[in-house]
N, C-alpha and C positions, 0 to 999 in steps of 0.2 A: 706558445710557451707553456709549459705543466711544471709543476713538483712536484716532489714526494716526500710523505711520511714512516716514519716509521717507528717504534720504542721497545724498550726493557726497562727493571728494578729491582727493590728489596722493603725493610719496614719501621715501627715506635711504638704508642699506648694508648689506653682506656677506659672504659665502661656500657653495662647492656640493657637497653631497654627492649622490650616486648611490646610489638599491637598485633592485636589481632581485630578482624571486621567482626563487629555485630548491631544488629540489626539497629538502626538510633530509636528513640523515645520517640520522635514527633515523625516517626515512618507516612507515607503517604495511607491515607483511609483505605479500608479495602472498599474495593468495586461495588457502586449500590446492585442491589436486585433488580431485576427485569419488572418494569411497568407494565401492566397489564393492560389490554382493552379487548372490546367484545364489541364484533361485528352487528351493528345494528340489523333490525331483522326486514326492515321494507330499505326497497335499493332506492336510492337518488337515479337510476338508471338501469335499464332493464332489455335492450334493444336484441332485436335477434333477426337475421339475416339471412336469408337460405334461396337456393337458387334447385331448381330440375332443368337442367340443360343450360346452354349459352349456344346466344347468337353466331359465337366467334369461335363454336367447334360445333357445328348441327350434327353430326355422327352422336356424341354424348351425351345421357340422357333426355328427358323431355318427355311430351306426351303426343300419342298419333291420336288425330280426329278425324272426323269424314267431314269434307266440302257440304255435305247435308246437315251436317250439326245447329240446332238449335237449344243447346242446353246444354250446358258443362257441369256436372255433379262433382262438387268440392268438398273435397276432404281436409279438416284439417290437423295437424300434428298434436298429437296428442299430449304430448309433453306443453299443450299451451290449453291446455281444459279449465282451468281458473280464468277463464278470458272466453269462452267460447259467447257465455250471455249478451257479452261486451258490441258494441258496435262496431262490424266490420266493412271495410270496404273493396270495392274491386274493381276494375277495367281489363278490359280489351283491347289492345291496341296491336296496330300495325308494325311490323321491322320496319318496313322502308321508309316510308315518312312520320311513323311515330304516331298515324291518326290512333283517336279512339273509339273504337267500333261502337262499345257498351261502356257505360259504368255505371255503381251504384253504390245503393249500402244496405245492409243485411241488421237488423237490429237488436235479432240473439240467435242464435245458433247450438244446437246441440253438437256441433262440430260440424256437421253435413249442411252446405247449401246449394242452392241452385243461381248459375250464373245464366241469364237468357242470351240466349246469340240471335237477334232483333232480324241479321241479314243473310245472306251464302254465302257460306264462303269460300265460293268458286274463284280460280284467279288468286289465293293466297299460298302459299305454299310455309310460311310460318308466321306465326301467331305469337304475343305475349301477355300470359294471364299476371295480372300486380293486385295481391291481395295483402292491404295494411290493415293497423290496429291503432289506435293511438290512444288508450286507456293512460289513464292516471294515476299517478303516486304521490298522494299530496299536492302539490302544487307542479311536482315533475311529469312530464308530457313522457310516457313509455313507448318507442314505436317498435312495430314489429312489422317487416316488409319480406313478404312473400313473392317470389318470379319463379313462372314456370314457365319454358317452350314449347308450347302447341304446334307440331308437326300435321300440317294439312295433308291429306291424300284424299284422291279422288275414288278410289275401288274400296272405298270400308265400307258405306251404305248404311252409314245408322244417323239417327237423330239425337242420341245423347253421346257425349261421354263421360267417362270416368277418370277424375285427378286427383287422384290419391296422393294430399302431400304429407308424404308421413318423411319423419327423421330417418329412418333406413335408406331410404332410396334417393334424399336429396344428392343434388351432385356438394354443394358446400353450406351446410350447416351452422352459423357461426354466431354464437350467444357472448356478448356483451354483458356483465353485469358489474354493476358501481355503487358498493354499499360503503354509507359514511360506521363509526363506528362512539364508544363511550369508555371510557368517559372523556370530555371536553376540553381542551383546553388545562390537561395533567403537565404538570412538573418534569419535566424528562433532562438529566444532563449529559451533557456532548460527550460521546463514548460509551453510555449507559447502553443496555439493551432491551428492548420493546418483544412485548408478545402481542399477536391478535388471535385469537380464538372464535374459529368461523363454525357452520355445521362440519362433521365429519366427514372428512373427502375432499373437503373442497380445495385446499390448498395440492393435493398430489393427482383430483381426477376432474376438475371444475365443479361451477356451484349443481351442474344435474350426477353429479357424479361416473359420466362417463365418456372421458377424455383422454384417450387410451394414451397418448404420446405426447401431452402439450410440456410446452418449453419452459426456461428454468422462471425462477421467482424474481421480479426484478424490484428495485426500489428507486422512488424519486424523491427527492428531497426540494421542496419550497418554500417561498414565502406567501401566502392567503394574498391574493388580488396582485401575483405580479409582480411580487416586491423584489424578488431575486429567487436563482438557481442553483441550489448549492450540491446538486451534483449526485449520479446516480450508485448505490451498491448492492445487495444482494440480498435475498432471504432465505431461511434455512425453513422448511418444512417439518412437521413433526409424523411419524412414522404413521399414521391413522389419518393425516392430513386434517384434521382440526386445529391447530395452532401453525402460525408464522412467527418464526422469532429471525429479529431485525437488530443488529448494534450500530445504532443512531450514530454516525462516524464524526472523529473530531477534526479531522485535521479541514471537509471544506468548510466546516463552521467556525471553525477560531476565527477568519478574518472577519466576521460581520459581528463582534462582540466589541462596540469599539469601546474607549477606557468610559468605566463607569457602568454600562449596559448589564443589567442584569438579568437578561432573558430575551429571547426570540421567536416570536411566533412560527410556527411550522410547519406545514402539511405533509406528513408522509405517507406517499402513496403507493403500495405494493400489489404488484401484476403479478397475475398466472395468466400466460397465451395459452391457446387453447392447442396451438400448435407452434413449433418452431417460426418465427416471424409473420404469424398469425397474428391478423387485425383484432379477430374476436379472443374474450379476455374478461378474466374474473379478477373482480382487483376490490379494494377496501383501504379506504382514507383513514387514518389517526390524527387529528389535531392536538397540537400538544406545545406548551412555551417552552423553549430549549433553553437549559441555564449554561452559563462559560464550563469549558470541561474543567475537571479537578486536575492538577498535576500541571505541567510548562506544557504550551504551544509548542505542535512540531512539526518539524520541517525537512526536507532531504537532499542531498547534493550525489546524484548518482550518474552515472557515464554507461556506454555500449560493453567496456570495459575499465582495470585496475589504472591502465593508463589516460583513461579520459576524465577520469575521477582526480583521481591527482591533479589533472591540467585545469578543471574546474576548481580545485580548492586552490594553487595555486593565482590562478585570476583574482577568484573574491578574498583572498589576504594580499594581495598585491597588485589591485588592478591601475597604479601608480607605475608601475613599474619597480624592478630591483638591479642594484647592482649586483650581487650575488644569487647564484642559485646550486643547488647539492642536487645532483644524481646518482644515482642510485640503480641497482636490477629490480625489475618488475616480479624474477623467476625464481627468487628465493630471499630468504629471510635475515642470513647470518650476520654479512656485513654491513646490513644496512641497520640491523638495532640501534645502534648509538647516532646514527646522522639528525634522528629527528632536533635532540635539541641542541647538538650543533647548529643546526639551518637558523634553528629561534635565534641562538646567541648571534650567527653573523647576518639577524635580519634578512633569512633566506628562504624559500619558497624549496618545496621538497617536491622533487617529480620522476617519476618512473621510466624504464626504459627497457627494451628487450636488449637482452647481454651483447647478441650479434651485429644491431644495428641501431640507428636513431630515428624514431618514427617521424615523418615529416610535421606533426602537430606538436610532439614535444620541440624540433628544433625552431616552429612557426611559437612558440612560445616563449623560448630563452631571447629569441629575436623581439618576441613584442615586450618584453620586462627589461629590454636593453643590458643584459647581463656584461660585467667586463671577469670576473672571474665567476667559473665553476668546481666546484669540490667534489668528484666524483669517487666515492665511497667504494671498496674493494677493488681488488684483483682483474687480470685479464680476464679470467674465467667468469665474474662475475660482470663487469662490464669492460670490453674488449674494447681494441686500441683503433678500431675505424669507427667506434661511437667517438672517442676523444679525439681523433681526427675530423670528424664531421663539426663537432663541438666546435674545437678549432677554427674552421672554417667559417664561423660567422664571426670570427673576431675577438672570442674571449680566450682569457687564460684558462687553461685547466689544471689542477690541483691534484694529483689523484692521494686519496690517502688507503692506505693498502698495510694489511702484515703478512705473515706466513699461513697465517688463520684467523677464526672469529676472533679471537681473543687478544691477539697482539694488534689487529686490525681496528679492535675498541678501544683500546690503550691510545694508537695511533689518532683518533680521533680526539681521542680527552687531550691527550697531550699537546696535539695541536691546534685546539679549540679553544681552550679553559684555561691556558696558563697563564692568563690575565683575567681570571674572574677571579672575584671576591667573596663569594659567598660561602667558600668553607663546606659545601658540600657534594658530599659526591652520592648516586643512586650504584649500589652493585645489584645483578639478576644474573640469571644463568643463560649461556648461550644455547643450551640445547636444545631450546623451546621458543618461542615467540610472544607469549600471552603475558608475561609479567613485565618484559623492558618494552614494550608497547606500551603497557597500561602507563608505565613509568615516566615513556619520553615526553609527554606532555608536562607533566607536572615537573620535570628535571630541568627542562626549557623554560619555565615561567620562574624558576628558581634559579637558573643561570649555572645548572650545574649539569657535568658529565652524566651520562648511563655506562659502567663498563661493565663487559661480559666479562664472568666467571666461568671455569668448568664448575656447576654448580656441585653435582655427584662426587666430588672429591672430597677428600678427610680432612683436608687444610689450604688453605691461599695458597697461593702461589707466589714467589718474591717478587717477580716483574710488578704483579699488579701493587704488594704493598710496598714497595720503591715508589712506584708514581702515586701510590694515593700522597705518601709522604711528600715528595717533588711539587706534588699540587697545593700542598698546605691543607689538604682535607681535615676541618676538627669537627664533620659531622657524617655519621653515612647512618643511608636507611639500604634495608634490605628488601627488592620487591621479588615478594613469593616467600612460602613456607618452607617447612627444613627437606621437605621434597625437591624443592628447586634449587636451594641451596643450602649446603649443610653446615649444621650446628658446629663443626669445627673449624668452618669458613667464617663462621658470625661472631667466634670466640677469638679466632686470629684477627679481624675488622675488629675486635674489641679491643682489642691492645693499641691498636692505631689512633681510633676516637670513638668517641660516647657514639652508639647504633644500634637503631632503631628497625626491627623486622615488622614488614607491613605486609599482612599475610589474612589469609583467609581457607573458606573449605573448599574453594575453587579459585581457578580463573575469574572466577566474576566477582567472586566477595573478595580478592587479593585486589583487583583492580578498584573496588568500591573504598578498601582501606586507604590506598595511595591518594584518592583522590579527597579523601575527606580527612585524611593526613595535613596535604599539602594546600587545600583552598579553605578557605571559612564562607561566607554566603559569595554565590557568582550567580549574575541572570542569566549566562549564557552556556549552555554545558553540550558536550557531543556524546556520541556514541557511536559505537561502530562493533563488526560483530567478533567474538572473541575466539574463532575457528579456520582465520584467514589472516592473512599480514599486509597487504596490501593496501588499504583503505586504512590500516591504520598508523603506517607508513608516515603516507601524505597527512593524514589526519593530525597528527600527533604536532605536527612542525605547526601548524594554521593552532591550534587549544593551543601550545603554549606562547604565540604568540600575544593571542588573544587575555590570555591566563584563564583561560578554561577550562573546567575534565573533563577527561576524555574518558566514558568508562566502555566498557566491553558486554554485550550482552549474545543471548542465545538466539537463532536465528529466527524462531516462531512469537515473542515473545518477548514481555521485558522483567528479566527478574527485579522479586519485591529487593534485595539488597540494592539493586538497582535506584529502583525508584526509590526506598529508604533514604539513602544518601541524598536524591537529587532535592527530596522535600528537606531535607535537614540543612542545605544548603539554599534554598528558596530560589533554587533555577526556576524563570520566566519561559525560557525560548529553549527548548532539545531538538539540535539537527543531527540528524541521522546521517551518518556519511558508507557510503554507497549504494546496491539496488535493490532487487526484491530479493534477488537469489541468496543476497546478503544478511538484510533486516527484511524481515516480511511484515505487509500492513498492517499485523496486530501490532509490532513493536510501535510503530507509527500513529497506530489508533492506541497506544498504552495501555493493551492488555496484558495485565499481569501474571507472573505465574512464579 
């Protein structure tokens, strides 16, 4: 079974009021500055790793001796001369079974020592020299292990050789180093951002400074002894590689501030590898008590796509089930303006569709919310008649509500939504855009009231629409958007009908900021979604005025301060983000301002 809508009109009187967005009094604080710290100068860890040749490719470097050898002349890497005095040790050992021929220890070293070879070594054909360190840093044990492959041959004829282990010729090289840093146990809050400042280089070439290609900066975030893992992000390098700056992330630390807690202990740990998934690794610890972030806990509801987004907002406002549900095109914006707070008023879940067909998750969802009618918003063109026969097909009534365009299509909607609401008022916006009756359908749904499109650009109303505001009993209208979206002869004709109200701004985002701090006084719960796209705010808009939530609009790097202005002047708790990165990107999420 389906029906249809459709409508026309004419007009009556009034008076004009003016808002315009600015910024409120108790706007959210700007961003603290970057906490400082400075890499302590002796490392908790120090290790270094390097190998001449392997067992498991004998073609690759190593060193040739003679079966006659008695003495191996060792050299050792220069870059480890602060340590030569130190006590070293060494062996000899077998591939095959691992014996050890010689070992010992050497108890200072100008670099150069001599290893004795006690036996012949006739009958070996490779050989492995292990020369460690195990000096001290404090109370920290520093190892440094040295392997090189001794290639036996029988025709060399000498009694010494020479194993020059310098850093050039090692086959892998690989320097560990693990510096704690100061100050201790600093004040840092969730979203704030950290500097460390190490020697020069270190953070773009390692702590020797010469690390031609190691891989990006990475960060970990913990709790001291184990206590939890909240999760890895990124460091930014400064041009001369002495400072790392780090923005301490809010969103995996909000869950561990439970009510009350005022701070969290933290160790953040940031790595340079020395190579792409390279073991060896220059890194530097921050300890620091983390305070709750300033501004609402946030959170995100994003899909592969516009229509998996929708089916997810759908569930979590309706995971009861509904008897009703509106759809809508996924593939444009016009006729769908006005459904969102329809769907509120008939307690209905708003979800998307491709015009041509029904995707098997949206119809596996009207089937799980047990729908017995659907309202599917526009035209053939906009959603075609083998979606409303698939519809159909699971059993429910479809509704189509449709005009000859945007316009008479929004009408359609009010008129056959609203003409049993009580609230006296109505939202007008202009059809030619998307950014202001988006912002609007939230707050028009929590209010029990129409969105109709206007041609905004025009010199005067049109009758149709002030016939049905009159029909409607409208004795309040706001206007969303400025005389750009719709014009001042439009707002003056809406004047004669009833007292209205323009909720406007310097943008998209301060027109959406007005509407919302028009329409709500304090709410814990507030959204956002990005104000360059229509889709996310679609489904979005029906779930807030559900809820009675705002839904504001922000840029996609970023959250503007109108933004967050409003959100603190309303003392939102919780901001879910509704769609993905390509939409809101993790500044907006981490509440970076702009």
């Amino acid at each position: 079974m389906r029906l249809s809508m459709r409508l026309a009109g004419a007009a009556a009187a009034a008076v004009v009021l003016m808002a315009g967005f600015a910024a409120p009094a108790n706007a959210a604080p700007p961003a603290p500055a970057s906490v400082a710290f400075t890499q302590n100068v002796t490392p908790m860890l120090d290790s270094i790793n390097a190998s001449w040749g392997s067992f498991m490719a004998p073609t690759v470097g190593g060193f040739m001796v003679s079966d006659d050898t008695t003495a191996l002349q060792v050299t050792l890497p220069s870059q480890l001369s602060s340590h030569f005095a130190e006590s070293w040790d060494y062996a000899v050992r077998t591939r095959e079974a691992a014996q050890t021929l010689v070992s010992g220890a050497v108890g200072s070293t100008s670099g150069t020592f001599t290893v004795p070879v006690p036996q012949s070594l006739q009958g070996f054909s490779e050989l492995e020299l292990l020369v460690t360190n195990g000096y001290n840093t404090g109370s920290v044990a520093v190892p440094v292990t040295l392997n090189a492959i001794l290639h036996v041959h029988s025709d060399l004829n000498s009694t010494s050789a020479a194993i020059p282990l310098t850093k050039a010729t090692a086959t892998s090289y690989g320097r560990t180093s693990s510096f704690g840093s100061s100050p201790v146990n600093a004040d840092v809050v969730a979203g704030q951002t950290i500097t460390i400042t190490s020697p020069p280089g270190s953070w773009t070439h390692g702590p020797d400074g010469d690390w031609a290609t190691p891989g990006a900066i990475s960060v970990s975030l913990f709790a001291p002894g184990g206590g939890g893992f909240f999760g890895i992000t990124t460091g930014t390098a400064s041009p001369d590689g002495s400072t790392v700056t780090v923005q301490i992330p809010r969103s995996p630390l909000t869950p561990y501030f439970p009510d009350g807690a005022t701070s969290r202990s933290v160790t953040v740990q940031v790595t340079l590898p020395q190579a792409p998934h390279s073991p060896a690794s220059f890194n530097v610890q921050a300890y620091m008590n983390v305070l709750p972030p300033t501004g609402p806990v946030t959170d995100r509801i994003s899909g592969a796509d516009r229509y998996e987004v929708a089916l997810g907002l759908s569930y979590r406002s309706y995971p009861q089930g509904a008897d009703t549900a509106f759809v809508v095109t996924g593939e444009n914006y016009p006729d769908a303006l006005s459904a969102a707070p329809a769907a509120v008023h008939r307690g209905a879940p708003l979800l998307l569709t491709p015009s041509g067909s029904l995707l098997p998750s949206v119809k596996a969802e009207l089937q799980r919310l047990g729908v017995k009618d659907v309202y599917v918003v526009g035209g053939v063109n906009s959603v075609s008649e083998s979606v409303v026969s698939q519809i159909e097909g699971i059993g429910a009534t479809v509704h189509r509500i449709a005009g000859a365009d945007r316009y008479e299509a929004s009408r359609a909607v009010a008129s056959g939504t609203f003409a049993d609401s009580h609230s006296g008022l109505a939202y007008i916006a202009t059809g030619a855009n998307f950014p202001d009756a988006l912002a609007a359908g939230g707050a028009a749904g929590h209010a029990d009231a129409p969105v109709i499109l206007v041609n905004g650009g025009a010199p005067r109303l049109d009758d149709a629409t002030k016939q049905q505001l009159v029909d409607l009993g409208v004795t309040r209208i706001k206007i969303a958007g400025g005389p750009n979206s719709v014009s001042t002869g439009i707002e003056h004709d809406l004047s004669l009908i009833a007292p209205t109200t323009r909720l406007w701004g310097a943008d998209r985002i301060e027109a959406a900021a007005a509407i919302n701090l028009d329409a709500y006084g304090t709410s814990d719960r507030a959204f956002v979604v990005t104000g360059y796209k229509f889709p996310d705010a679609l489904a979005g808009a029906a779930w807030a005025g559900k809820l009675g939530a705002p839904l504001y609009v922000s840029v996609p790097d970023c959250i503007p301060t109108a933004v967050t202005g409003a959100l603190a002047q309303q003392s939102v708790k919780q901001l879910t983000l509704i769609g993905g990165l390509a939409s809101l990107s993790s500044n907006v999420q981490e509440y970076v301002e702009c």
